[in-house]
C-alpha positions as CSV (number, residue, x, y, z in Angstrom):
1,X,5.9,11.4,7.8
2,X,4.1,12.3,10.8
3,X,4.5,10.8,14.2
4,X,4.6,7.3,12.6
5,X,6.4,4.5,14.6
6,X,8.2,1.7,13.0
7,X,5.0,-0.9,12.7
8,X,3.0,2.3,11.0
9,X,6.4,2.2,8.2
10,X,6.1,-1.1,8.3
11,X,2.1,-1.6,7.2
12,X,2.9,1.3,4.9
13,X,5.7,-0.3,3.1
14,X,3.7,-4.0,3.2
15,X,0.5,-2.1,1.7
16,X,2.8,-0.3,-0.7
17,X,3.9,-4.1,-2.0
18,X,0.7,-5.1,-2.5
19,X,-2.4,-3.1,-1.6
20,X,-4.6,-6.2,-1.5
21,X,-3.5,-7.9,1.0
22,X,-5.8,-9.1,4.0
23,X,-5.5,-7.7,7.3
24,X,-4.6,-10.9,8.5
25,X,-1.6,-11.4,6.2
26,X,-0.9,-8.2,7.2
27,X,-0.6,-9.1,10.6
28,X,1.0,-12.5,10.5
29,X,4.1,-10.4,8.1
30,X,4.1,-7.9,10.3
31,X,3.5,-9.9,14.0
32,X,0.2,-8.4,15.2
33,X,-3.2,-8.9,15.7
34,X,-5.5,-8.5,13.0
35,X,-6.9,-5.5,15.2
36,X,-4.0,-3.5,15.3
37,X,-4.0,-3.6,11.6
38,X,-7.3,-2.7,11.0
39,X,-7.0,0.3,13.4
40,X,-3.7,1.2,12.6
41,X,-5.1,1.6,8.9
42,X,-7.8,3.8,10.4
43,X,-5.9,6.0,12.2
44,X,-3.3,6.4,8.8
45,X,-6.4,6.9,7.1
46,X,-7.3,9.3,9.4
47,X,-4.5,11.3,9.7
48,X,-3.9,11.8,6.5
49,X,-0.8,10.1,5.8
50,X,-3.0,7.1,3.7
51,X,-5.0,9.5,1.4
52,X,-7.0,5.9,-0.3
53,X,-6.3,3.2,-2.3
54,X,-6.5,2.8,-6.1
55,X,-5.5,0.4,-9.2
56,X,-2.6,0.9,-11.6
57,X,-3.7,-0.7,-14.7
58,X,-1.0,-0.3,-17.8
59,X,-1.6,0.8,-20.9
60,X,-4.8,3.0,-22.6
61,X,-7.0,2.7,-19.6
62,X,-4.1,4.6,-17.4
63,X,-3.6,6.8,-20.1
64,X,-7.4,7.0,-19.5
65,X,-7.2,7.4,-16.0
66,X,-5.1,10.0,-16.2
67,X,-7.4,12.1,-18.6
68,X,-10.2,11.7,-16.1
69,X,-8.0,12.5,-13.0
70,X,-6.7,15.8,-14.4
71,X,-10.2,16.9,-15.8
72,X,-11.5,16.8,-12.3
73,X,-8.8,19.5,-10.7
């Protein structure tokens, strides 16, 4: 990935684990301010290298999501 510094694998990996977690449990796994979460996610977001954030649900509805994804390419 691009220029990214061991807290930015970090937030990646913790986000990765579970996408709705709060900036400040963020920062009290990873030993920052809440601050340098929120602008590290901004400048991810930014750059590219965080495209968004979505839901994985299981069964029909991802089969539906799926339908609804690839009819908009």
């Amino acid at each position: 990935m691009r220029d990214l510094d061991a807290l930015d694998h970090a937030l990646i990996a913790a986000l990765r684990a579970d996408g709705r977690a709060p900036v400040a449990e963020l920062a009290r796994k990873l030993g920052v301010t809440r601050a340098t979460v929120t602008r590290r996610i901004q400048s991810l977001s930014e750059k590219g290298v965080i495209l968004g954030f979505t839901v994985r649900v299981a069964g029909q509805a991802e089969e539906a999501h799926h339908r609804c994804a690839d009819a908009t390419k």
